[in-house]
N, CA, C and O of each residue as an XYZ file, in Angstrom:
728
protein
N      18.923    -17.562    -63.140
C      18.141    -18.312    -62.211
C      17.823    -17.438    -61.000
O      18.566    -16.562    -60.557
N      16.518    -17.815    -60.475
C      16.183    -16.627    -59.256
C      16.389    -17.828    -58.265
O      16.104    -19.025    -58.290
N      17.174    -16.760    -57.150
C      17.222    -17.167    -56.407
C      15.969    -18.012    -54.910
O      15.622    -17.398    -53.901
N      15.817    -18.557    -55.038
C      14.263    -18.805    -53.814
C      14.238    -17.893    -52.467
O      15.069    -17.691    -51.581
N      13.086    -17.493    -52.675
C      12.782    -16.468    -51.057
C      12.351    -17.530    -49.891
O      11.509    -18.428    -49.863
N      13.259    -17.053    -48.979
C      12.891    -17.557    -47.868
C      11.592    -17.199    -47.330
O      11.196    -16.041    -47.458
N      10.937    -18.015    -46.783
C       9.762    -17.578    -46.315
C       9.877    -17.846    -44.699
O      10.254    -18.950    -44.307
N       9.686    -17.253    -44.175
C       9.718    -17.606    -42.487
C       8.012    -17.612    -42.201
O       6.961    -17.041    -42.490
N       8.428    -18.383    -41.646
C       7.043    -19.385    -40.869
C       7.120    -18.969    -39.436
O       8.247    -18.825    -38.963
N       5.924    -18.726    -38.569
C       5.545    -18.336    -37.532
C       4.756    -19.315    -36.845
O       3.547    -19.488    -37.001
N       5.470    -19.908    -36.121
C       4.813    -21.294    -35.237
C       3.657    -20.490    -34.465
O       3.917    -19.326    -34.159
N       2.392    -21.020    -34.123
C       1.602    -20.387    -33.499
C       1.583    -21.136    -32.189
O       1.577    -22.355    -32.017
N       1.575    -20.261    -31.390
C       1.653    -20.266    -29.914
C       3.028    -20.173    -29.540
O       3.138    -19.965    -28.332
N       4.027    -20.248    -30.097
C       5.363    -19.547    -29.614
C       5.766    -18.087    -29.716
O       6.113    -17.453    -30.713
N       5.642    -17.711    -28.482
C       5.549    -15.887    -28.567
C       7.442    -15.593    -28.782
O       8.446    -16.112    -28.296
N       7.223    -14.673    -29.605
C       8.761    -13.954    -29.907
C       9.569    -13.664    -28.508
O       9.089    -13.672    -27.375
N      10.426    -13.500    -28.753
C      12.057    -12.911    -27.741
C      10.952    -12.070    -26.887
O      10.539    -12.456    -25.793
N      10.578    -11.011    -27.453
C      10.096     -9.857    -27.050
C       8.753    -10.072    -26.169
O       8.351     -9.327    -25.275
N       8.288    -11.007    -26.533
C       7.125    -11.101    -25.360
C       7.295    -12.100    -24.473
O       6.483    -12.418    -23.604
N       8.519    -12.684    -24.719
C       9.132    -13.697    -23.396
C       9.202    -12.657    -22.523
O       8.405    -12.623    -21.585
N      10.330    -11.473    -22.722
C      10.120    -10.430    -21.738
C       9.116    -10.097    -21.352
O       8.896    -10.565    -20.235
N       8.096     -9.292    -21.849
C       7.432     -9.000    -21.517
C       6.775    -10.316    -20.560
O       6.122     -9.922    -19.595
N       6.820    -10.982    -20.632
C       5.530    -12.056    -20.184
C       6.509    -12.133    -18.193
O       6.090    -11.939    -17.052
N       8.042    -12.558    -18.845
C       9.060    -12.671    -17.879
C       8.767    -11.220    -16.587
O       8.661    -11.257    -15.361
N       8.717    -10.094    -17.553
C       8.659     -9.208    -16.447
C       7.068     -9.034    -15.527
O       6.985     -8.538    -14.404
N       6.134     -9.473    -16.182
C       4.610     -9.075    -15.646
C       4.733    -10.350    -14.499
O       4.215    -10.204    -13.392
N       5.525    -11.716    -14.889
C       5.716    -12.805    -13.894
C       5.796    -12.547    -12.784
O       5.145    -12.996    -11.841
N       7.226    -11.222    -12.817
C       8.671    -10.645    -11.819
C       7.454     -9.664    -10.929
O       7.630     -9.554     -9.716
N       6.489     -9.115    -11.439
C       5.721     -8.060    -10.545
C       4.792     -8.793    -10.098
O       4.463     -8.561     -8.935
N       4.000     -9.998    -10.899
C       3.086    -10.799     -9.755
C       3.840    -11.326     -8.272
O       3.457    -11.470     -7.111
N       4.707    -11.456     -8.772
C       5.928    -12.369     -7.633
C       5.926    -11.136     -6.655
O       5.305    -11.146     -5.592
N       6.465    -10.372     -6.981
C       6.660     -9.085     -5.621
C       5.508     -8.739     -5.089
O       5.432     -8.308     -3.938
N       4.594     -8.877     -5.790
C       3.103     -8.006     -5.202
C       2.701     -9.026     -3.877
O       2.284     -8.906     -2.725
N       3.159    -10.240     -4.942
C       2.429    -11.810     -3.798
C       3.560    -11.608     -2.546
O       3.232    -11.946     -1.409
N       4.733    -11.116     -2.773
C       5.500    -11.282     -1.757
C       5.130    -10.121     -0.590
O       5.382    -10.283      0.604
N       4.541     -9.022     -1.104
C       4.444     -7.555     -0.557
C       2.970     -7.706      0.184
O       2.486     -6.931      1.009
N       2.425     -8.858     -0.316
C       0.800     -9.172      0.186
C       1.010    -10.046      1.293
O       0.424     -9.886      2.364
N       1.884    -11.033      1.059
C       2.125    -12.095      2.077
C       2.666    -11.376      3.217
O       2.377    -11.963      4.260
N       3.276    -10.426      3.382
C       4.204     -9.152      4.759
C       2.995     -8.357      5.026
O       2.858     -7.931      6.172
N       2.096     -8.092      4.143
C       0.975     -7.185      4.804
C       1.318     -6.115      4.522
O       0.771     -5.164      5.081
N       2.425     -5.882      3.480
C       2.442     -4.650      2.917
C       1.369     -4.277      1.325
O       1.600     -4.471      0.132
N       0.383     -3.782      1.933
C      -0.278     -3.664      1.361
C      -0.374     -2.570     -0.077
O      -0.829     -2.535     -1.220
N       0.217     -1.947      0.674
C       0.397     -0.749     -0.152
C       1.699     -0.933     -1.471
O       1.787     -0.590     -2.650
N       2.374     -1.498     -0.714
C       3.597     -1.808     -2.027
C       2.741     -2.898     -2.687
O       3.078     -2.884     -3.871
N       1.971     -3.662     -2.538
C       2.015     -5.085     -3.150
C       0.656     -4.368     -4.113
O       0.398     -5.059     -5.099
N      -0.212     -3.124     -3.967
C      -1.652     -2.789     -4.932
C      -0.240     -1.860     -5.975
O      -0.470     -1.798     -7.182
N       0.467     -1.516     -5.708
C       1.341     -1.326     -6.915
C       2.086     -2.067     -7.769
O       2.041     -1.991     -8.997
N       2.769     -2.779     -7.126
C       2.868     -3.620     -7.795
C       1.512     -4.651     -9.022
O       1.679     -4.906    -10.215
N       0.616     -4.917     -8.380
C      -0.499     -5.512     -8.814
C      -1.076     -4.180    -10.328
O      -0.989     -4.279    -11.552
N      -1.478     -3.371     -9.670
C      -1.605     -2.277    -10.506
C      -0.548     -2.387    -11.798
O      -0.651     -3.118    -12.783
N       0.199     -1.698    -11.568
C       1.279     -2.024    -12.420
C       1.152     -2.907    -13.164
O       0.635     -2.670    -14.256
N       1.579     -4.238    -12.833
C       1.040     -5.274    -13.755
C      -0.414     -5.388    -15.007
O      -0.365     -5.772    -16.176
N      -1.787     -4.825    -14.091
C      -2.473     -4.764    -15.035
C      -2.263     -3.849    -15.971
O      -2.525     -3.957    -17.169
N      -1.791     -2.950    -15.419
C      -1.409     -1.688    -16.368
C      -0.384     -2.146    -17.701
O      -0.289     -1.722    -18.853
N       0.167     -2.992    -17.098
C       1.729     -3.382    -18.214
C       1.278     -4.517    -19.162
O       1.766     -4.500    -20.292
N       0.286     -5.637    -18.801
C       0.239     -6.693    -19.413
C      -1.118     -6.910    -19.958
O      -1.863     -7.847    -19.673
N      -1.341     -5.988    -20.732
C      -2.408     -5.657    -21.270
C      -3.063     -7.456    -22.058
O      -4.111     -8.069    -21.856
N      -1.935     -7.753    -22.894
C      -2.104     -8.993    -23.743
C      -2.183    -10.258    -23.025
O      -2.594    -11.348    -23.425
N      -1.608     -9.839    -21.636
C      -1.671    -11.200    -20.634
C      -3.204    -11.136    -19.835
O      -3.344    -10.549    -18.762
N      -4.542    -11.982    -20.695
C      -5.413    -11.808    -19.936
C      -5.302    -12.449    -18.206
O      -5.470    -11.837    -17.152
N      -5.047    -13.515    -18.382
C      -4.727    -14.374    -17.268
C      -4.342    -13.279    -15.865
O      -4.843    -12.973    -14.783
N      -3.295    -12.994    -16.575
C      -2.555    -12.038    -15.307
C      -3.190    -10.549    -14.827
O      -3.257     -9.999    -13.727
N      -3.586    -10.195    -16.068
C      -4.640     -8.890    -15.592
C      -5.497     -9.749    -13.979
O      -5.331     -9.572    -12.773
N      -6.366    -10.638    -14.752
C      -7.340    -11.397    -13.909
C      -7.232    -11.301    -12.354
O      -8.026    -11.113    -11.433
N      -5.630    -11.558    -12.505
C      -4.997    -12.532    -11.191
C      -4.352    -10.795    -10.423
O      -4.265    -10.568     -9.217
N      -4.050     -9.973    -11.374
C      -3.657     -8.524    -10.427
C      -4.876     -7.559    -10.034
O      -4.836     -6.488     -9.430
N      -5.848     -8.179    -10.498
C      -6.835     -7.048    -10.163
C      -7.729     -7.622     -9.558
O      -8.765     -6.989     -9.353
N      -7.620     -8.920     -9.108
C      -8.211     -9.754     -7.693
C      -7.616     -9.552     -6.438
O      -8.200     -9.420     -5.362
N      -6.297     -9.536     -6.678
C      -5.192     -9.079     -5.522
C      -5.294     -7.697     -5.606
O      -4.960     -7.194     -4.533
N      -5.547     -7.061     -6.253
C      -5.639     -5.210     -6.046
C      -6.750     -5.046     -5.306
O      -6.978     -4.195     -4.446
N      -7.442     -5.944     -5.713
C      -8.900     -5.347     -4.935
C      -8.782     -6.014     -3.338
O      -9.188     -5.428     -2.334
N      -8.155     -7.325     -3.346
C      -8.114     -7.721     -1.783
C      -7.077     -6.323     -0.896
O      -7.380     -5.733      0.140
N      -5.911     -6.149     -1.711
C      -5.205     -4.619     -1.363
C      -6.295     -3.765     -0.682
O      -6.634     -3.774      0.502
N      -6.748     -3.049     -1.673
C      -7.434     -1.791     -1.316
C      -8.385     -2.217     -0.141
O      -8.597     -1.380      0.736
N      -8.948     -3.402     -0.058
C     -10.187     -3.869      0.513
C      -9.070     -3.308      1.837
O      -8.997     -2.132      2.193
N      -8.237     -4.482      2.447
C      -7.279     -4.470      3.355
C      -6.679     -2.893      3.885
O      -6.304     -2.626      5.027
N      -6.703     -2.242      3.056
C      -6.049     -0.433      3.231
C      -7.759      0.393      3.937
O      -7.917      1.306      4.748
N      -8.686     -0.389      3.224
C      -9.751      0.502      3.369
C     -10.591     -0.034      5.068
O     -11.439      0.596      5.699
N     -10.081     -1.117      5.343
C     -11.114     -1.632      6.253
C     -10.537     -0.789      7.843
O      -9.378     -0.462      8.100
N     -11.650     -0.620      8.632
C     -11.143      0.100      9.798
C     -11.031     -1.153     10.864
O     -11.490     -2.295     10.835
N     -10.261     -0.476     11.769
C      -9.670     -1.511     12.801
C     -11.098     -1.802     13.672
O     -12.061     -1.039     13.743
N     -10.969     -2.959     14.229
C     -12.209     -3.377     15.275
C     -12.237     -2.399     16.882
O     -11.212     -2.320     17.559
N     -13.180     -1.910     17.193
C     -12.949     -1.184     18.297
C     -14.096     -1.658     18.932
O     -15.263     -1.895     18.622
N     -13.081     -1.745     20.343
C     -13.154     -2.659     21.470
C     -14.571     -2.042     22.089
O     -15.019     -0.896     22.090
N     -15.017     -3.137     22.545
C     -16.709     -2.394     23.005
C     -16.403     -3.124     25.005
O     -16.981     -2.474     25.876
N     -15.628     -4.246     25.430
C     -15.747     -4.718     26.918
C     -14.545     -4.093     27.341
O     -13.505     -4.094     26.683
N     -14.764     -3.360     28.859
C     -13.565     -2.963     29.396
C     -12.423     -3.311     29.347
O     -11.434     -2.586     29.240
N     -12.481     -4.697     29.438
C     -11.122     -5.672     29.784
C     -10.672     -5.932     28.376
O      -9.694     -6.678     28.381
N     -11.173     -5.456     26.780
C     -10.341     -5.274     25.678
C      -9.914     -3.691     25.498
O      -8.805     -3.349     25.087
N     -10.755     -2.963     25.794
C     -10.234     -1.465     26.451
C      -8.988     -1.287     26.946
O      -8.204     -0.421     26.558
N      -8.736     -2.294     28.013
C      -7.798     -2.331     28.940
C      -6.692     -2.769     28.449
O      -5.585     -2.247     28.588
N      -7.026     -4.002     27.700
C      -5.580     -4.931     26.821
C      -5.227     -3.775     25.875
O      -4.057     -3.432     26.042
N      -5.845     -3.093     24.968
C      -5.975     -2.259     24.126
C      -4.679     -1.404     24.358
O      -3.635     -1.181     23.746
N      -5.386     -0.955     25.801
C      -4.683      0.419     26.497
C      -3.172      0.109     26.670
O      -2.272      0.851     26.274
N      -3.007     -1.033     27.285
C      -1.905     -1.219     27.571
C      -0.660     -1.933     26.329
O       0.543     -2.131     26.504
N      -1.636     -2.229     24.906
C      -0.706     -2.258     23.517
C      -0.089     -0.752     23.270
O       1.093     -0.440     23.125
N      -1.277      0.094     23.270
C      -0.966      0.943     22.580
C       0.218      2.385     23.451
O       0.985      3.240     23.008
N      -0.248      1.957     24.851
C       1.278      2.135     25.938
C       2.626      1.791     25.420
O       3.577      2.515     25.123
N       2.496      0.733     25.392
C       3.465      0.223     25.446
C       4.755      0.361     24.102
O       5.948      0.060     24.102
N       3.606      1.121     22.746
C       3.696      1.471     21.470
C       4.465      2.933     21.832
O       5.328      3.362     21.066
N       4.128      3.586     22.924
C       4.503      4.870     23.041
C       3.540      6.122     22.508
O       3.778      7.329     22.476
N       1.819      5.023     21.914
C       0.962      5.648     21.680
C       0.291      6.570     22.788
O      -0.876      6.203     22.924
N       0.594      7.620     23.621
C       0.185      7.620     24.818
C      -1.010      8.361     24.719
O      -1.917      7.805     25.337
N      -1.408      9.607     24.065
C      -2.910      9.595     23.771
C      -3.980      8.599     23.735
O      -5.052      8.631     24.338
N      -3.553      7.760     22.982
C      -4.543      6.968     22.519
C      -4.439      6.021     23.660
O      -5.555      5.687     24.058
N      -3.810      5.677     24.076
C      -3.833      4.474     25.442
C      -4.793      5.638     26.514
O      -5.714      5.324     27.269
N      -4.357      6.702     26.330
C      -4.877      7.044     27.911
C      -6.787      7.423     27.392
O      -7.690      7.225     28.204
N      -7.048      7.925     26.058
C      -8.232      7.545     25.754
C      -8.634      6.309     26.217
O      -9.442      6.371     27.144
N      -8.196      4.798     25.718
C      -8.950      3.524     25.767
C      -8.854      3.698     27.231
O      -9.979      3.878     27.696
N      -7.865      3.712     28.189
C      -8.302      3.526     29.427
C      -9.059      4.119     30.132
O      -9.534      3.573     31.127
N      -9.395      5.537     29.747
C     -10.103      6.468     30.232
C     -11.728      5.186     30.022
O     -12.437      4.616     30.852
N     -11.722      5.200     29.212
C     -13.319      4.489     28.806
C     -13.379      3.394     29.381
O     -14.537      2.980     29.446
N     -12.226      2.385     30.071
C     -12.095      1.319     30.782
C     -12.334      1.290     31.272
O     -12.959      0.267     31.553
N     -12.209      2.711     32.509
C     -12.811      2.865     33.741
C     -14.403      3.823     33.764
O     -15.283      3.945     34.616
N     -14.263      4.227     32.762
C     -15.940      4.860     32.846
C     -16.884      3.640     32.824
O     -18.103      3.769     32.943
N     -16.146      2.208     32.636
C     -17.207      1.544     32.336
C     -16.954      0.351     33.992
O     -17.639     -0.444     34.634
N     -15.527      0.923     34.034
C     -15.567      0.011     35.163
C     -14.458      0.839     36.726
O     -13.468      0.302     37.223
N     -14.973      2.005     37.089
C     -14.462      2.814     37.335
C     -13.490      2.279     39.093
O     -12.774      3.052     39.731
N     -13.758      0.956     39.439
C     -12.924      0.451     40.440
C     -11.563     -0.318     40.056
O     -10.690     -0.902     40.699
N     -11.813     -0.023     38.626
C     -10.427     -1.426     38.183
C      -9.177     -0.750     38.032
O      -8.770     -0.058     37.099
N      -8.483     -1.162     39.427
C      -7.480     -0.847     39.684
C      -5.739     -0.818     38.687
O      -4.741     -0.102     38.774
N      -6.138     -2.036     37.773
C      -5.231     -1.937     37.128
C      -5.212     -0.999     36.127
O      -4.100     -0.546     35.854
N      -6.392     -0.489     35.355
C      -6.717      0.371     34.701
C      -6.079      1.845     35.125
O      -5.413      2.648     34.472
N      -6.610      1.863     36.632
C      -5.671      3.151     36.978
C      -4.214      2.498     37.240
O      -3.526      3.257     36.557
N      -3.700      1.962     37.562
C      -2.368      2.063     37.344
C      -1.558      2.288     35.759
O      -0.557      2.939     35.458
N      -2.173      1.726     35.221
C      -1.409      1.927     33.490
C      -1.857      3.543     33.146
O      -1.143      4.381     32.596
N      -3.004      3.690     33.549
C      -3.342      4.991     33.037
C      -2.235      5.981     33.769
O      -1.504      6.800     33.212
N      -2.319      5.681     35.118
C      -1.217      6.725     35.601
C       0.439      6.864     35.291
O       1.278      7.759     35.398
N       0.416      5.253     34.780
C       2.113      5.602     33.900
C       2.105      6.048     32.496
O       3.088      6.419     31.855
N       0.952      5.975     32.113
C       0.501      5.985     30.745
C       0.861      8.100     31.125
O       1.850      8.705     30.714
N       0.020      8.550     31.744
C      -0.240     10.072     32.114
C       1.537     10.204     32.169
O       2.039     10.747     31.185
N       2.467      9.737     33.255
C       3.298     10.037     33.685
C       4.301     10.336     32.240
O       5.160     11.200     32.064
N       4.027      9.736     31.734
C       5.117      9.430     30.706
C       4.953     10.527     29.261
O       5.807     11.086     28.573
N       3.423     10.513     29.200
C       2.776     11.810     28.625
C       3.064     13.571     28.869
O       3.034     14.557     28.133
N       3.447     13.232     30.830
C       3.793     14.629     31.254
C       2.409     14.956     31.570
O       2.216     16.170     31.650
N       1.255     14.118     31.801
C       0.577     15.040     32.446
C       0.315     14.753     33.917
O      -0.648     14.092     34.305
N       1.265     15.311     34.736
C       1.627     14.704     36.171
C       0.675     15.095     36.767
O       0.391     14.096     37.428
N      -0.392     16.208     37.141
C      -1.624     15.951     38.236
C      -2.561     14.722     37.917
O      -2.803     13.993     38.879
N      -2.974     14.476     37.023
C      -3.245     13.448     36.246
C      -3.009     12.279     36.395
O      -3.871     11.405     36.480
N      -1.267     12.035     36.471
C      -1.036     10.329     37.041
C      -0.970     10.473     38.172
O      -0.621      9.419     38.704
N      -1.186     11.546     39.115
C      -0.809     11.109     40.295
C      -2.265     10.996     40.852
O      -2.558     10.078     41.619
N      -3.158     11.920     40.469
C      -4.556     11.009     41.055
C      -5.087      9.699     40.531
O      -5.691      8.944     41.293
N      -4.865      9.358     39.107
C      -4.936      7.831     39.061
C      -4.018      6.850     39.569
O      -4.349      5.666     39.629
N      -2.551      7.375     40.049
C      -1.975      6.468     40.975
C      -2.105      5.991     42.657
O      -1.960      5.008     43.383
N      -2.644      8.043     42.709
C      -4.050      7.480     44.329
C      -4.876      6.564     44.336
O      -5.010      5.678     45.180
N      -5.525      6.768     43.288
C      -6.750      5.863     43.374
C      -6.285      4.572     43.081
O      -6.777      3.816     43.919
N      -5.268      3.691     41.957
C      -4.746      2.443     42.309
C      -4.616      1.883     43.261
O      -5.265      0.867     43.510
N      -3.426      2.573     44.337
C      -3.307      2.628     45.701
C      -3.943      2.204     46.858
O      -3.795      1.492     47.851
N      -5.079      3.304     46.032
C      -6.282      3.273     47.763
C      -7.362      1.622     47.234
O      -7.867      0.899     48.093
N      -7.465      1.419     46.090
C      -7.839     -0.005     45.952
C      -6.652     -1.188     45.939
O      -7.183     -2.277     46.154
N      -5.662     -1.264     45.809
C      -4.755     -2.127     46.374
C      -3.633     -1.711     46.788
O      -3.188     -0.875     46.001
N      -2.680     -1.978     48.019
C      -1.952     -1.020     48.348
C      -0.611     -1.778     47.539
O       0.361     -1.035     47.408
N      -0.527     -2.600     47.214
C       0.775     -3.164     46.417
C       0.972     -2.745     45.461
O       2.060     -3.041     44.966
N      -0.139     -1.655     44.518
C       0.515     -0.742     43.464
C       1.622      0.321     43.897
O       2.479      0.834     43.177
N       1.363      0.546     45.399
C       2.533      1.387     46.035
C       4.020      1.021     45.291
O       4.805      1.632     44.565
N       3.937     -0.458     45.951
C       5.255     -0.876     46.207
C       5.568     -1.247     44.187
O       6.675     -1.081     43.674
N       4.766     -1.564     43.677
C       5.029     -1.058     42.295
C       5.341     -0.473     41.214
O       5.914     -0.851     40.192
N       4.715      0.900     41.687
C       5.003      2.089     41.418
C       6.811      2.697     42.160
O       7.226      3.785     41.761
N       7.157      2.369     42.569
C       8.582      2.388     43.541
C       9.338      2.075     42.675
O      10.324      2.757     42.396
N       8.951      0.717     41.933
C      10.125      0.398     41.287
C       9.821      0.656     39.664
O      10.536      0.237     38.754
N       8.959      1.209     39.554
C       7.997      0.956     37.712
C       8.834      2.131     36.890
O       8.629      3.279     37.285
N       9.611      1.982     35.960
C      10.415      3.166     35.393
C       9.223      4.124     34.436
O       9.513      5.153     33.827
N       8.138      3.625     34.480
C       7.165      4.380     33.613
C       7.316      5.940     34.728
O       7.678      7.017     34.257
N       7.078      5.812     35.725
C       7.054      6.714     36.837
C       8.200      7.648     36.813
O       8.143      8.677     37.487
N       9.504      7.300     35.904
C      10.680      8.217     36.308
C      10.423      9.636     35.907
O      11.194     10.557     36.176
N       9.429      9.748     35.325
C       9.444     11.729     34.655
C       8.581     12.439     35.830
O       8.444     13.647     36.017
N       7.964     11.215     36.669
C       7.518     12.165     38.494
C       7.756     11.649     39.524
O       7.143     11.689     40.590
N       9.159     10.866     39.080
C       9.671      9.995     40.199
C      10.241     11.314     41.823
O      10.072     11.133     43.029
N      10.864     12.451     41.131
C      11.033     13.163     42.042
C       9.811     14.269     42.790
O      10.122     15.156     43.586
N       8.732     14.048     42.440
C       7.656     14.911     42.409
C       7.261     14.672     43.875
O       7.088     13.579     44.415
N       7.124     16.193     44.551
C       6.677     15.677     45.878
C       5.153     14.813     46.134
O       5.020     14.129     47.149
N       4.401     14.890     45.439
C       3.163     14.455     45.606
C       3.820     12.676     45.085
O       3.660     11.755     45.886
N       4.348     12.473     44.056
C       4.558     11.487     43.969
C       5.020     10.747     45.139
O       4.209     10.113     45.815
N       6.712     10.790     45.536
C       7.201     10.544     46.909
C       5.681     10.287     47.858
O       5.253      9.215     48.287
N       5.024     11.785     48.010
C       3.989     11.051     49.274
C       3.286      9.960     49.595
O       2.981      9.415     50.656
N       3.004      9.659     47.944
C       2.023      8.322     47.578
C       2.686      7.516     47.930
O       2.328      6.986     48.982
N       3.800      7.064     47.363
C       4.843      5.821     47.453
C       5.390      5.509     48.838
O       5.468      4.314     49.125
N       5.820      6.500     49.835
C       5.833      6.467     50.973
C       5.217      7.226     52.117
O       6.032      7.997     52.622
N       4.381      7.239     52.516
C       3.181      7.555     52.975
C       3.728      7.966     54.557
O       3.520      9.053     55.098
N       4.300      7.090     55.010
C       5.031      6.971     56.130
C       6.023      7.978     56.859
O       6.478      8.114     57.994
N       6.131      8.659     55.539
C       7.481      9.834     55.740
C       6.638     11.540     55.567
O       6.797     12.676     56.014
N       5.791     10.880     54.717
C       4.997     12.388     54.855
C       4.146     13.110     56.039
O       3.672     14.232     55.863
């Protein structure tokens, strides 16, 4: 007597062990990319995305869904920052990117703050701690004159402003700040 062959039957639409994984892991990289997109890390999250299309060839769906988010990625990596066209975003500008320890670039935006608005006193004051802190001391100390000579309470500002400590001992500095003694 022969024995009967088993025949195995293949339910359709139930994917094997093996493409649970697979399906499980292309899930695990949409998840990080969305998480790496949501932080604004852009750059980790078009790899991730990448990746995915790259890996889940059989998953149309998910290709779809990583190479919509790749492209918002790159879009996001590629776009340039807005640059400020009114003094007084010049000025806010100046004093982010101060405060960043960007000091080139602050003392650029302010430079243009005052070319456009060459009495605005606060402008020279940031610029001159902005200079001070840079090391370029002839520099802050004539934009801390000129603060000065348009309001004299940047004096008493400058006295106490630690941006000032790298020409806090500087004789020209001293003169500005106390005027009285020179």
């Amino acid at each position: 007597m022969k024995k009967p062959v088993k025949k195995t039957v293949k339910t359709p639409g139930v994917p094997s062990s093996n493409a649970w994984m697979i399906q499980d892991k292309a899930l695990k990289d949409l998840e990080r990319g969305m998480n790496h997109l949501h932080r604004q890390n852009y750059t980790e999250a078009l790899a991730h995305f990448q990746s995915l299309a790259e890996d889940s060839t059989h998953e149309k769906e998910l290709i779809d869904r990583a190479q919509i988010y790749a492209k918002i990625c790159k879009g996001m990596l590629e776009r340039k920052p807005a640059t400020p066209k009114k003094p007084e975003d010049l000025f806010y500008l100046g004093v982010i990117k101060a405060n960043q320890a960007e000091y080139v670039e602050a003392a650029e935006l302010l430079d243009r703050a005052l070319q456009a608005n060459p009495k605005d006193e606060k402008a020279h004051y940031v610029l001159a701690s902005t200079l001070a802190l840079k090391g370029d001391r002839p520099e802050a100390l004539r934009h801390l004159k000129e603060a000065i000579d348009l309001n004299a309470t940047n004096r008493v500002y400058a006295m106490n402003d630690p941006d000032f400590e790298p020409i806090r001992e500087d004789e020209g500095f001293q003169n500005l700040i106390h005027p009285e003694e020179s």
